[in-house]
C-alpha positions as a LaTeX table, in Angstrom:
\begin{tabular}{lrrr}
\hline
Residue & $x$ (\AA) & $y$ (\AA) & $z$ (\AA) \\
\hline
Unk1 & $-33.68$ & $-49.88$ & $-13.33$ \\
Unk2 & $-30.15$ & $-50.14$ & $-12.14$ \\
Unk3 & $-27.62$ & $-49.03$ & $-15.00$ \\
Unk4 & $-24.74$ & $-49.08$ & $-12.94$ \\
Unk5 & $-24.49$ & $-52.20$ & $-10.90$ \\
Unk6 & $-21.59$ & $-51.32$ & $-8.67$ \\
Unk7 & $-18.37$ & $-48.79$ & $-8.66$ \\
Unk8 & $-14.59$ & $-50.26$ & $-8.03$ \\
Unk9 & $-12.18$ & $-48.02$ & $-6.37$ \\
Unk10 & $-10.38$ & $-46.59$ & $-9.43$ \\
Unk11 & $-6.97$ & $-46.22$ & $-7.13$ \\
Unk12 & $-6.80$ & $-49.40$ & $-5.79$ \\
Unk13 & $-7.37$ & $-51.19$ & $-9.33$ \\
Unk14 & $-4.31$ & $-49.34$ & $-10.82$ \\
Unk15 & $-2.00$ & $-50.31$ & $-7.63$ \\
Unk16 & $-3.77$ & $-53.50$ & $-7.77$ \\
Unk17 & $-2.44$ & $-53.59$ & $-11.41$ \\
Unk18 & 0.66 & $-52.57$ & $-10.69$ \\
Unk19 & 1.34 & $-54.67$ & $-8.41$ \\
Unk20 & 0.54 & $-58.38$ & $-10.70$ \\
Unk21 & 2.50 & $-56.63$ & $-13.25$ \\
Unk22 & 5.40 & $-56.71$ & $-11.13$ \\
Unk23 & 4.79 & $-60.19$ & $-10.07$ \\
Unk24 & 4.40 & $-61.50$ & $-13.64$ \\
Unk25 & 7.63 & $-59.77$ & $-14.77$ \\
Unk26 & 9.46 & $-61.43$ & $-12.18$ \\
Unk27 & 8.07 & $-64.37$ & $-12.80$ \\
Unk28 & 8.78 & $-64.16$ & $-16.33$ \\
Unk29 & 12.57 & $-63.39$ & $-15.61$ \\
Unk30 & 12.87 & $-66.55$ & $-13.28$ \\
Unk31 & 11.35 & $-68.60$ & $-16.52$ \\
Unk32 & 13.66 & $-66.87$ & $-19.13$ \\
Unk33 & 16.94 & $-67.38$ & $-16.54$ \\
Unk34 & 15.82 & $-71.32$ & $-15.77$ \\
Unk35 & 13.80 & $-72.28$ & $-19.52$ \\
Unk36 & 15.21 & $-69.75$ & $-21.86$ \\
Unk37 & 11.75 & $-69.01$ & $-22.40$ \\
Unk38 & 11.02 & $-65.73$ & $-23.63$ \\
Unk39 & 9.29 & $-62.36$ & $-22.10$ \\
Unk40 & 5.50 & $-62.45$ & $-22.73$ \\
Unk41 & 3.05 & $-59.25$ & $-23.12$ \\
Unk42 & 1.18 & $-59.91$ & $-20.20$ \\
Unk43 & 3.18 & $-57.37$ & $-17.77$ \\
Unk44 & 2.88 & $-54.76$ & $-20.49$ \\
Unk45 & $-0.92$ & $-55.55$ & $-20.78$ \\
Unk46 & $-1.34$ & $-54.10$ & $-17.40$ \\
Unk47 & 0.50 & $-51.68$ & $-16.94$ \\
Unk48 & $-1.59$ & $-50.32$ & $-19.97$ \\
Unk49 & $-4.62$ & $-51.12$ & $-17.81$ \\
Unk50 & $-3.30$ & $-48.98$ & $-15.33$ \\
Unk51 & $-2.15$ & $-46.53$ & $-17.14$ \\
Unk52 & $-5.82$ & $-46.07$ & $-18.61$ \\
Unk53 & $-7.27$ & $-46.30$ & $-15.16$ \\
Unk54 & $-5.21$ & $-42.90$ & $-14.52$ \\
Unk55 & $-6.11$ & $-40.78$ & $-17.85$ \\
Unk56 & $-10.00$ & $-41.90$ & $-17.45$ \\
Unk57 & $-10.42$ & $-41.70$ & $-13.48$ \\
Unk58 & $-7.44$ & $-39.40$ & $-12.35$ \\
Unk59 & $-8.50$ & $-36.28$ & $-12.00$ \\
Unk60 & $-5.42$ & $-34.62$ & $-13.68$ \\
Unk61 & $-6.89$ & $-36.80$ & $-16.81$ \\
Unk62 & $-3.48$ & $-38.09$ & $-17.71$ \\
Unk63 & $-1.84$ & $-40.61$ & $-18.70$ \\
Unk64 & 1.55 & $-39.56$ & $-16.60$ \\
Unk65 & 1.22 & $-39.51$ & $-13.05$ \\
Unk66 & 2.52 & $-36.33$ & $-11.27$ \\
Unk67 & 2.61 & $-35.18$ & $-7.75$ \\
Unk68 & $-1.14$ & $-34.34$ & $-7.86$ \\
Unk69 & $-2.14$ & $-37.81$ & $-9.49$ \\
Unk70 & $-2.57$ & $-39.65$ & $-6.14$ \\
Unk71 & $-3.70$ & $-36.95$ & $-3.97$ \\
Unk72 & $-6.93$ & $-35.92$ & $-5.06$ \\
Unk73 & $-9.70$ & $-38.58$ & $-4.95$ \\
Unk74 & $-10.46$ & $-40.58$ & $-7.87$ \\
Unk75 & $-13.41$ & $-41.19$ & $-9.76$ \\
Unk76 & $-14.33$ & $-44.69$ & $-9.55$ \\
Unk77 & $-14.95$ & $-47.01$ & $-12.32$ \\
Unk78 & $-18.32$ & $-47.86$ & $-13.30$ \\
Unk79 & $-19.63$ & $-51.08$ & $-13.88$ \\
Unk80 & $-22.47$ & $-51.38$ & $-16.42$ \\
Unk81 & $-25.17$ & $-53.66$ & $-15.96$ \\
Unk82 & $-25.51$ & $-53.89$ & $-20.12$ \\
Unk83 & $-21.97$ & $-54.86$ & $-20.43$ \\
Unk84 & $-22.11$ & $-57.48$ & $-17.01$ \\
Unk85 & $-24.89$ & $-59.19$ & $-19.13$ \\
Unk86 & $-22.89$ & $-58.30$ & $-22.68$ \\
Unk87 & $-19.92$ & $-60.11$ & $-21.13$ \\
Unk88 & $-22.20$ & $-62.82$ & $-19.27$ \\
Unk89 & $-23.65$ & $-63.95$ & $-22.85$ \\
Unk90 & $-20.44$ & $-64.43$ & $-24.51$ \\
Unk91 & $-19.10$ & $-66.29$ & $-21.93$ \\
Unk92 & $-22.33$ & $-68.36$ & $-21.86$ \\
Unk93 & $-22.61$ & $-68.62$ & $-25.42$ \\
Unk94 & $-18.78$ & $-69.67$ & $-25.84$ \\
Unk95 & $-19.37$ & $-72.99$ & $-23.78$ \\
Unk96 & $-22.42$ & $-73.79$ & $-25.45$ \\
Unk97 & $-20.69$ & $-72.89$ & $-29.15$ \\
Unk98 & $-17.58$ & $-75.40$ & $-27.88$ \\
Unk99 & $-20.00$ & $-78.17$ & $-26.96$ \\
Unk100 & $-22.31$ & $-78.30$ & $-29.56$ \\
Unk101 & $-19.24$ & $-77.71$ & $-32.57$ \\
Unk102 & $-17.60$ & $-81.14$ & $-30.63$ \\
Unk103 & $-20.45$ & $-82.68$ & $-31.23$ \\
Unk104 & $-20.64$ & $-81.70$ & $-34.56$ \\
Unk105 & $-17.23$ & $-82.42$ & $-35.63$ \\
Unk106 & $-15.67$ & $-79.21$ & $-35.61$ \\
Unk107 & $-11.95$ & $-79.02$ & $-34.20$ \\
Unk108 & $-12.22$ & $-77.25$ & $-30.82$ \\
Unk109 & $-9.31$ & $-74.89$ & $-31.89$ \\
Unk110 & $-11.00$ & $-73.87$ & $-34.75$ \\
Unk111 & $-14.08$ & $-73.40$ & $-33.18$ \\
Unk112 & $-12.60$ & $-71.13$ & $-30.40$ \\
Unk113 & $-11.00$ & $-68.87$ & $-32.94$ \\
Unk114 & $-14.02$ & $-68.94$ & $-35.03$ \\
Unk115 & $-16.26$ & $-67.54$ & $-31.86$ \\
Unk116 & $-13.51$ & $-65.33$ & $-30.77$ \\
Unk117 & $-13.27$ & $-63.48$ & $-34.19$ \\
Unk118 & $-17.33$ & $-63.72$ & $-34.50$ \\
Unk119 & $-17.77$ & $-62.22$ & $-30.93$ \\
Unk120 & $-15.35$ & $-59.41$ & $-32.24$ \\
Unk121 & $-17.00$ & $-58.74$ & $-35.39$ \\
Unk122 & $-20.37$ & $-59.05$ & $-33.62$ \\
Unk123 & $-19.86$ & $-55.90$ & $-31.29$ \\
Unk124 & $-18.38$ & $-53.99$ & $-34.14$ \\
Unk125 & $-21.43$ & $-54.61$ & $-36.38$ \\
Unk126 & $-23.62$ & $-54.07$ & $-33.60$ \\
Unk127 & $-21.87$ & $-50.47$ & $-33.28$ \\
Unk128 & $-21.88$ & $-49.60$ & $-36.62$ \\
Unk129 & $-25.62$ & $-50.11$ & $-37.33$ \\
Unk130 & $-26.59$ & $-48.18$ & $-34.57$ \\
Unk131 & $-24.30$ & $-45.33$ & $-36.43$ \\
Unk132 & $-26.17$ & $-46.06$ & $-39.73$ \\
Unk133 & $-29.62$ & $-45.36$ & $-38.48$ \\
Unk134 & $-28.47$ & $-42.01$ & $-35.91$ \\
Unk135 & $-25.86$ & $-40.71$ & $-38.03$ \\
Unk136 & $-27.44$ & $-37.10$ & $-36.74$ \\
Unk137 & $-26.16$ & $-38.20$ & $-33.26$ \\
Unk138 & $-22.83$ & $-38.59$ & $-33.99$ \\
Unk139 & $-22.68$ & $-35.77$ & $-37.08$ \\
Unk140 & $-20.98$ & $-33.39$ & $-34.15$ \\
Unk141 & $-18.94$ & $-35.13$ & $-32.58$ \\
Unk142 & $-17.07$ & $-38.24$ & $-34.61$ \\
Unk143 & $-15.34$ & $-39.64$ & $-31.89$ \\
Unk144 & $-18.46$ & $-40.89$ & $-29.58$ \\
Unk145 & $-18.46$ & $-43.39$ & $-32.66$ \\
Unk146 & $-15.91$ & $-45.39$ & $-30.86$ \\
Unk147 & $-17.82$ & $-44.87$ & $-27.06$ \\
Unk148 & $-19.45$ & $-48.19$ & $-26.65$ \\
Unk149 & $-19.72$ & $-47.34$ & $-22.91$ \\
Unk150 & $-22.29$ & $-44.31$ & $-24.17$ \\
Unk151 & $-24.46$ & $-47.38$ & $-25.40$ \\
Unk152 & $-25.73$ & $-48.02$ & $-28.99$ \\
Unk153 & $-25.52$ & $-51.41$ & $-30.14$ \\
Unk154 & $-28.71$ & $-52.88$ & $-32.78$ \\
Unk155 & $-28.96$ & $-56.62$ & $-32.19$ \\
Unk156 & $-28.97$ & $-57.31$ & $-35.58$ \\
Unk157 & $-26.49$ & $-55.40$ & $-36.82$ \\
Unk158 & $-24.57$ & $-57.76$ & $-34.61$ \\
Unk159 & $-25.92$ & $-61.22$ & $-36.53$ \\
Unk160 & $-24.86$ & $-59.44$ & $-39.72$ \\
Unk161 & $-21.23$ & $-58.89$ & $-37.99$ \\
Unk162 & $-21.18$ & $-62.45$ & $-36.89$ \\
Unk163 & $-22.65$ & $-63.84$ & $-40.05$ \\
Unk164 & $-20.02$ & $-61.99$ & $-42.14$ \\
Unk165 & $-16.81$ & $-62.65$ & $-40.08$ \\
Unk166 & $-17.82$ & $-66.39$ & $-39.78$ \\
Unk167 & $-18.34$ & $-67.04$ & $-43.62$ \\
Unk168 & $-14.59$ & $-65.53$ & $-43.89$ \\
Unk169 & $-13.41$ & $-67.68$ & $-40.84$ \\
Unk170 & $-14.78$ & $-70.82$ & $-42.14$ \\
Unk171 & $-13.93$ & $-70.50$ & $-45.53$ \\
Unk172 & $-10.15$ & $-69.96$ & $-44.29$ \\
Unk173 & $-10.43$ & $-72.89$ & $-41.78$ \\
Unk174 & $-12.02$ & $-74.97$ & $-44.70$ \\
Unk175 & $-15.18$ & $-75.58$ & $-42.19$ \\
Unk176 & $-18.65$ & $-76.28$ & $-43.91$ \\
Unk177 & $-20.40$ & $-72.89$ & $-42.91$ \\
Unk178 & $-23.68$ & $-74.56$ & $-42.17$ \\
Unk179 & $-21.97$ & $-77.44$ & $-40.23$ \\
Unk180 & $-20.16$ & $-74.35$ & $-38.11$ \\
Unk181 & $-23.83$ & $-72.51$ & $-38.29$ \\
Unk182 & $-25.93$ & $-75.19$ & $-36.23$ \\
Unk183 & $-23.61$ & $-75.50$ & $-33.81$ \\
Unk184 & $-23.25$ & $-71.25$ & $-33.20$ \\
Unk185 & $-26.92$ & $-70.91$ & $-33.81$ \\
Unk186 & $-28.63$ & $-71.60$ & $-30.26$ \\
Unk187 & $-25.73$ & $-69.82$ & $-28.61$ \\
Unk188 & $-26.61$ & $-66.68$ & $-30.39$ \\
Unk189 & $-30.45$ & $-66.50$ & $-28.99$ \\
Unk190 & $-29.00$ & $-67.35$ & $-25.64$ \\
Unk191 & $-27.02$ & $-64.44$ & $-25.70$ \\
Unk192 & $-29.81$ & $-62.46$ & $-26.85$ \\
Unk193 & $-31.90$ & $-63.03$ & $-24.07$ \\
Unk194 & $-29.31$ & $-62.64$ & $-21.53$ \\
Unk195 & $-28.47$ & $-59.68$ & $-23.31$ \\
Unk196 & $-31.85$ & $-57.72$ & $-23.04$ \\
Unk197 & $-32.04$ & $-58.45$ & $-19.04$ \\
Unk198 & $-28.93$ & $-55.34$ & $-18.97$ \\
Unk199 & $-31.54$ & $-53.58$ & $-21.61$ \\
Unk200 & $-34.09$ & $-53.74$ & $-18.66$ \\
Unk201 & $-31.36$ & $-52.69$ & $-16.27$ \\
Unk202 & $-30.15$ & $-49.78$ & $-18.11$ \\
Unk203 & $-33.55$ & $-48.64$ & $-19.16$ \\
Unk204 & $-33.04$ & $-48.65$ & $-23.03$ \\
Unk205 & $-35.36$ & $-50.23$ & $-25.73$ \\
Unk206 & $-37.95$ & $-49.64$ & $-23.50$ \\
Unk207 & $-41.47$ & $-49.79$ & $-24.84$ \\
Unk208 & $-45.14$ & $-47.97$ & $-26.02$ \\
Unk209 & $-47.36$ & $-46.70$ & $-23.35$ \\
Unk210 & $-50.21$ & $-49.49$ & $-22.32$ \\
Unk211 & $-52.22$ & $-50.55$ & $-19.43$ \\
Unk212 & $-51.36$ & $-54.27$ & $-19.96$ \\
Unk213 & $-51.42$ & $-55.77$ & $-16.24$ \\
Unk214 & $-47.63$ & $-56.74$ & $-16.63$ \\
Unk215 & $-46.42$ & $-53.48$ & $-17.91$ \\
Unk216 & $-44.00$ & $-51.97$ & $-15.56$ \\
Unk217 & $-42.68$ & $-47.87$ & $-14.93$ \\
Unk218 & $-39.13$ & $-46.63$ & $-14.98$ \\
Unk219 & $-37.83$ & $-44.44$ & $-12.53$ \\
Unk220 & $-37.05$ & $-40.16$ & $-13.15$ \\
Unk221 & $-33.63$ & $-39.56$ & $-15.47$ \\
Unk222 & $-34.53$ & $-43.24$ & $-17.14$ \\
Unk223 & $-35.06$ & $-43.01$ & $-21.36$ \\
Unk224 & $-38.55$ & $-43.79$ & $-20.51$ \\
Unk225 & $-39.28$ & $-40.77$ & $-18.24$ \\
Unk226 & $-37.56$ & $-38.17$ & $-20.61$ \\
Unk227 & $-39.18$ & $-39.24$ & $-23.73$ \\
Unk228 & $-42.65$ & $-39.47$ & $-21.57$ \\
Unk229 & $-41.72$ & $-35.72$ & $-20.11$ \\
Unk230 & $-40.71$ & $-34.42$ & $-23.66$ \\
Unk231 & $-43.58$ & $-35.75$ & $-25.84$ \\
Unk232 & $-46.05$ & $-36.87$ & $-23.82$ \\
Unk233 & $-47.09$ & $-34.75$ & $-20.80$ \\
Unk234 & $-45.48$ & $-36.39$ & $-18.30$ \\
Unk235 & $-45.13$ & $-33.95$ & $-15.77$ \\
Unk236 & $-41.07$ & $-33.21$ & $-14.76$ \\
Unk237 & $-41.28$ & $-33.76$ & $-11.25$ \\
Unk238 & $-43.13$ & $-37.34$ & $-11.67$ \\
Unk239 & $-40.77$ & $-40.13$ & $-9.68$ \\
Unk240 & $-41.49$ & $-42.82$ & $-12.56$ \\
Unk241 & $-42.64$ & $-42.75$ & $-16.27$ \\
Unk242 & $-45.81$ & $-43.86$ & $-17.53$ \\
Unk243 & $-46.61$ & $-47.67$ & $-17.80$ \\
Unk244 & $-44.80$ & $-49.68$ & $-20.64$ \\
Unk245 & $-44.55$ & $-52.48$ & $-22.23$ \\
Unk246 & $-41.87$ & $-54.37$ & $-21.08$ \\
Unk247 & $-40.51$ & $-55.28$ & $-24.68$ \\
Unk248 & $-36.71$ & $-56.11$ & $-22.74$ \\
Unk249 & $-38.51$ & $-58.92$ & $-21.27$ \\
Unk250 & $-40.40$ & $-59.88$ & $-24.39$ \\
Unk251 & $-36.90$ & $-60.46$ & $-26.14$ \\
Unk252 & $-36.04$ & $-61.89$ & $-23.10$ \\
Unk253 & $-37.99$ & $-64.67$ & $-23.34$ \\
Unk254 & $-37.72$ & $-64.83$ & $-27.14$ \\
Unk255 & $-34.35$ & $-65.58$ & $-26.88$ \\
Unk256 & $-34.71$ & $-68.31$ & $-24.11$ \\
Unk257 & $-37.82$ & $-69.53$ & $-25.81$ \\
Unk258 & $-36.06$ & $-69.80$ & $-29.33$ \\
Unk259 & $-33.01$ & $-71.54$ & $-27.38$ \\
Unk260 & $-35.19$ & $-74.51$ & $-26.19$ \\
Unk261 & $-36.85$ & $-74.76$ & $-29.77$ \\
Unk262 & $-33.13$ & $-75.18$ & $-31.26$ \\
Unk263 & $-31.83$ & $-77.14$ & $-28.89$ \\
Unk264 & $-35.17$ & $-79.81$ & $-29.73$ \\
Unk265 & $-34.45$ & $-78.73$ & $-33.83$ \\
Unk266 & $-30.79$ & $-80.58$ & $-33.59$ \\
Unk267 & $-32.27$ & $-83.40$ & $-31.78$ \\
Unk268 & $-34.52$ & $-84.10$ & $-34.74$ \\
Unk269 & $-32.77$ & $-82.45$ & $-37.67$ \\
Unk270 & $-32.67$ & $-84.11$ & $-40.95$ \\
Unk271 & $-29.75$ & $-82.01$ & $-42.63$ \\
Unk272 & $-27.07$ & $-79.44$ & $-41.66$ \\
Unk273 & $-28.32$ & $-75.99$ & $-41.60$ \\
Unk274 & $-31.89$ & $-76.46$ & $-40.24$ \\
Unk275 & $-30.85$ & $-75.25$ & $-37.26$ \\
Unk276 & $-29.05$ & $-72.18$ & $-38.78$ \\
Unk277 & $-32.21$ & $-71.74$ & $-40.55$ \\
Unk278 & $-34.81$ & $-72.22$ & $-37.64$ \\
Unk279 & $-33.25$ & $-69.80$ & $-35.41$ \\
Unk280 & $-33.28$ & $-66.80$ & $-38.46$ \\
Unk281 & $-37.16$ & $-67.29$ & $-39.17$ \\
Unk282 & $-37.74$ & $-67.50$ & $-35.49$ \\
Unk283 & $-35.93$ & $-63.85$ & $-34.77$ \\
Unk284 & $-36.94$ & $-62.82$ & $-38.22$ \\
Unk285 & $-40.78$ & $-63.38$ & $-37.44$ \\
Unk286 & $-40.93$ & $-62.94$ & $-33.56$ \\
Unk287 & $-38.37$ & $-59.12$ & $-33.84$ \\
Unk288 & $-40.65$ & $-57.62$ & $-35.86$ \\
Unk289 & $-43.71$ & $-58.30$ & $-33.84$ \\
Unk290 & $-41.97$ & $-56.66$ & $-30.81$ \\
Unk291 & $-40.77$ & $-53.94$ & $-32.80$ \\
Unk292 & $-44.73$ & $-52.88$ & $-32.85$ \\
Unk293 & $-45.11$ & $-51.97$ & $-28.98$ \\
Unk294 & $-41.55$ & $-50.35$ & $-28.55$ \\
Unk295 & $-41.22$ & $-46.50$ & $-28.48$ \\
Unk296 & $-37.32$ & $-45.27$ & $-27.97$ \\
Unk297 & $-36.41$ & $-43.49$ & $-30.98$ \\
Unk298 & $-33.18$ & $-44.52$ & $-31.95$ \\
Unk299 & $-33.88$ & $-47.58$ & $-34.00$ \\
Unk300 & $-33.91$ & $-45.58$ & $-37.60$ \\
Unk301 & $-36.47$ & $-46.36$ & $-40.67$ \\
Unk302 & $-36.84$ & $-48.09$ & $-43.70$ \\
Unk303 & $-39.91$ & $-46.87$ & $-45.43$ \\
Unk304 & $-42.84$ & $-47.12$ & $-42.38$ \\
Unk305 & $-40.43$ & $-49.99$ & $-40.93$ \\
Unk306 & $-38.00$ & $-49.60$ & $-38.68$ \\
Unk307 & $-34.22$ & $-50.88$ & $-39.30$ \\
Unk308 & $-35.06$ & $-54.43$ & $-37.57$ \\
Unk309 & $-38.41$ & $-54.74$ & $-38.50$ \\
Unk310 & $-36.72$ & $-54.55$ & $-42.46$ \\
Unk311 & $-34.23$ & $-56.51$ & $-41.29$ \\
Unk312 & $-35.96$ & $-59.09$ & $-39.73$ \\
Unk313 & $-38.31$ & $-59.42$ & $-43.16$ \\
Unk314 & $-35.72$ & $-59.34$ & $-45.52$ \\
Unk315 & $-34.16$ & $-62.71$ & $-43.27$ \\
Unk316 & $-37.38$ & $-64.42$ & $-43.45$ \\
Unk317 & $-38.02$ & $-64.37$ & $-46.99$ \\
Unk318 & $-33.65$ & $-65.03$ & $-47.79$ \\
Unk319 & $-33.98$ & $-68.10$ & $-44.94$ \\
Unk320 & $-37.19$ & $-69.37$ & $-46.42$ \\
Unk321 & $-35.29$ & $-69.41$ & $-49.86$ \\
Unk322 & $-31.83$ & $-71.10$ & $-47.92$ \\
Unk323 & $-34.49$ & $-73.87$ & $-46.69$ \\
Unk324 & $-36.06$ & $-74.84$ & $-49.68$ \\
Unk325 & $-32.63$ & $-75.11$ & $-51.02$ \\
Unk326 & $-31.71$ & $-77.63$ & $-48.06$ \\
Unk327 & $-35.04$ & $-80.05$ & $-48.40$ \\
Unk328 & $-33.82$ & $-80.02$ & $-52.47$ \\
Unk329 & $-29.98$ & $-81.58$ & $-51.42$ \\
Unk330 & $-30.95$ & $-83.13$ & $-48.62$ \\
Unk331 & $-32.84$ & $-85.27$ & $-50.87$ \\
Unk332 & $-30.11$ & $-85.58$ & $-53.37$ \\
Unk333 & $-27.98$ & $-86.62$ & $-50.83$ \\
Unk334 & $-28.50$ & $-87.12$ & $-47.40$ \\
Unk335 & $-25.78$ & $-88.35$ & $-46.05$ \\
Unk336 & $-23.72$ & $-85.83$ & $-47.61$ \\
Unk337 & $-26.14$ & $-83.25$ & $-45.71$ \\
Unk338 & $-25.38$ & $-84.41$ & $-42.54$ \\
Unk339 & $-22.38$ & $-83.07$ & $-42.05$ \\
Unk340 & $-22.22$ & $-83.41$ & $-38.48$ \\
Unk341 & $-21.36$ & $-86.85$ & $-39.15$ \\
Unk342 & $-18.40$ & $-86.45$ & $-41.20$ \\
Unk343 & $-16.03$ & $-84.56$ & $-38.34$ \\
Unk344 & $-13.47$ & $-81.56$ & $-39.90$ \\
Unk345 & $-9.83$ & $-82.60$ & $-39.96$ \\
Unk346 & $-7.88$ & $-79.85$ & $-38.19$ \\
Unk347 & $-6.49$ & $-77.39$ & $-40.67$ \\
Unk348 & $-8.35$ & $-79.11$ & $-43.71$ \\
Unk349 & $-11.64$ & $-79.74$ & $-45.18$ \\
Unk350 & $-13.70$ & $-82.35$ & $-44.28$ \\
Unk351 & $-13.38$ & $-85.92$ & $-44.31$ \\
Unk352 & $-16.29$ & $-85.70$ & $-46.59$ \\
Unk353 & $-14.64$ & $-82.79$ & $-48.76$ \\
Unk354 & $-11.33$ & $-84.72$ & $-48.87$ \\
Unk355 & $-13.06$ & $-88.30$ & $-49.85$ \\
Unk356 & $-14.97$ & $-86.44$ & $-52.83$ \\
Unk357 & $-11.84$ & $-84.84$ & $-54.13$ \\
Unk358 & $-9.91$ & $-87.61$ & $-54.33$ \\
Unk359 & $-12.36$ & $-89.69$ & $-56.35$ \\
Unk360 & $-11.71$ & $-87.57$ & $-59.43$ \\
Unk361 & $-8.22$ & $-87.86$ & $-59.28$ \\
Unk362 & $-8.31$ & $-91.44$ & $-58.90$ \\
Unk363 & $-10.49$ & $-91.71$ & $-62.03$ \\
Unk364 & $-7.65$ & $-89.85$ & $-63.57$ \\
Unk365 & $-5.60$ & $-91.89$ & $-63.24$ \\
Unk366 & $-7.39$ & $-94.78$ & $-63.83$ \\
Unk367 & $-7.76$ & $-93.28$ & $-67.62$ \\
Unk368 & $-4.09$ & $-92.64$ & $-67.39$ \\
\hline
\end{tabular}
C-alpha cells in the first residue's frame, strides 16, 4: 500500500509558477504589440495556482504572502496514488474515446467536448453518490462534501454522471446517443481498471477476510487494519491486517477483461448500441458478484444489497430491456442501425437524420 506516491516541494512549485506566469505574460504582450492579438487567461491561471499553493502549504495558511510566508518551511504537496491512476484513466480513456468516435463517424470536436463534459460530470456523480449512501459522514461538517482529496468516489455513481451529461451533450450536438455510446463504452472499463490499481494503492475497497492463496495483507494505519483492529480482534500493535481478498484487483481485471470483450463486440456488432449494451450487463453482472467478498463499510444499502450491488441489478434488467429493443429495429432496419456508417455532420444531425427529413418535405411538395 502506497497512498502517497511522492511529495513536490510546495515552495519551489509556487516560484516555479511564478516564474511561467511571468514568461507567458510577456509573451502575450510581444503577441498583442506585433498581432493585435489579445491577453489570454493563462498567466492568471497560475498565479491562482500559486496563490493556492500558499493558503494550502504555507504555514501562515494564507492566501497573501507576508514576511513570514517564505521563511518557515513548507508543507509539501502530496501526490495521490488514486488520483495518478484517476488522471492516468482519463487520459487513457480520452485517446481511446477519440479513436474509436473517428471511426464511428463522430466529429472529433464534438467528441472531445462530449468526453470533456462526461469526464466532468463523471467525478461529480461519483462524489455525490458516495454522499448519498454516508450522509452521517458528512452531517457535521458540510464542507468535506467538496474534499475529493479526503477520497469518496462510488464507481457507479460516476456511469450515472457520465450517462446523464452525455444524453444532454449529444442531444445538443445532434449526435445519435448510441452511435456516441459504442464508441465511449470500452474507454469507460479501461478506466475502471486502471482506476482500482490507486484503490489497491491507497488501501480502500479493500475486501472480506479469507485464506484464498492469492489474498494479500495491508500494512498498520491502512482501512484494512483499523476495521480488522475495531471489529475483529486484530490486535493494535499487529504490522499488517488480516488476509483479504484482493477485490481492487478483481475489478482490476474486470475492467481489462470487459475491455478486450468490447473491443471483439465492435468487431462483430450487428447494430449501434451493442456495445453500449455489452459493457452495462458485463459490470452489471460481474459488480455485484465482487460486491459479495468486500468488507469496507462505506458503500451504503438498499434493502440486504448494497448501493452497487442495486445498482448493478437494476442495469441488467433496464440493458436487457434496451437490447431486446435493438434486435426488434435492427431487424426493421438495419442499415439504419448501423449508424457508424452514416458519419455526423459537424454541428448537425446525421447524414442519415438529414436524408430522412428531407424525404417528407419533398413529398410535400410533390403534393403541392
Amino acid at each position: 500500500m502506497r497512498p502517497i506516491l511522492v511529495s513536490l516541494p510546495s515552495k519551489a512549485l509556487f516560484f516555479i509558477a511564478l516564474a511561467a506566469a511571468a514568461v507567458l505574460f510577456a509573451r502575450d504582450l510581444l503577441r498583442k504589440r506585433r498581432e493585435g492579438a489579445s491577453l489570454t487567461a493563462n498567466p492568471l491561471l497560475l498565479v491562482a495556482a500559486a496563490l493556492a499553493l500558499v493558503r494550502f502549504f504555507s504555514p501562515t495558511a494564507s492566501f497573501v504572502p507576508d514576511s513570514q510566508t517564505f521563511g518557515q518551511p513548507w508543507h509539501p504537496v502530496p501526490i495521490y496514488a488514486y488520483g495518478v491512476m484517476l488522471g492516468t484513466s482519463l487520459i487513457l480513456g480520452w485517446f481511446v474515446a477519440m479513436r474509436f468516435a473517428k471511426q464511428d463517424g463522430i466529429p472529433t470536436e464534438d467528441a472531445a467536448a462530449i468526453y470533456m463534459w462526461t469526464a466532468v460530470w463523471s467525478i461529480i456523480g461519483a462524489r455525490i453518490l458516495y454522499v448519498l449512501t454516508n450522509l452521517s459522514i458528512f452531517a457535521a461538517d458540510p464542507v468535506e462534501i467538496i474534499k475529493i482529496n479526503n477520497g469518496g468516489l462510488v464507481a457507479y455513481g460516476g456511469m450515472i454522471g457520465g450517462l446523464l451529461c452525455s444524453i444532454y451533450q449529444c442531444r445538443k450536438r445532434h449526435i445519435p446517443l448510441l452511435q456516441w455510446a459504442d464508441a465511449s463504452a470500452p474507454s469507460v472499463v479501461l478506466g475502471t481498471g486502471i482506476t482500482r490499481v490507486g484503490c489497491l494503492l491507497f488501501g480502500c475497497d479493500f475486501g472480506a477476510r479469507s485464506d484464498v492463496p492469492w489474498a494479500i495483507r495491508f500494512p498498520k494505519g491502512s482501512p484494512a487494519w483499523h476495521r480488522h483492529v475495531d471489529l475483529y480482534g486484530l490486535p493494535s500493535d499487529a504490522l499488517k491486517s488480516f488476509p483479504v481478498h484482493p477485490t481492487q484487483v478483481y475489478e482490476t481485471l474486470v475492467g481489462l477483461g470487459l475491455f478486450v470483450v468490447l473491443l471483439l463486440v465492435r468487431r462483430y456488432r450487428r447494430f449501434s448500441g451493442q456495445v453500449f449494451v455489452a459493457w452495462v450487463i458485463g459490470y452489471g453482472i460481474l459488480r455485484p458478484l465482487i460486491e459479495i467478498v468486500r468488507d469496507d463499510d462505506q458503500r451504503g444499502n438498499v434493502g440486504p444489497l448494497s448501493t452497487s450491488q442495486f445498482i448493478g441489478i437494476a442495469s441488467v434488467v433496464l440493458a436487457v430491456g434496451l437490447l431486446i429493443h435493438l434486435f426488434r429495429k435492427a431487424r426493421q432496419d438495419p442499415e439504419g442501425m448501423r449508424m457508424w456508417l452514416h458519419p455526423v455532420v459537424a454541428g448537425g444531425p446525421s447524414e442519415a437524420g438529414a436524408a430522412a427529413a428531407a424525404k417528407p418535405a419533398s413529398r410535400r411538395r410533390r403534393r403541392s
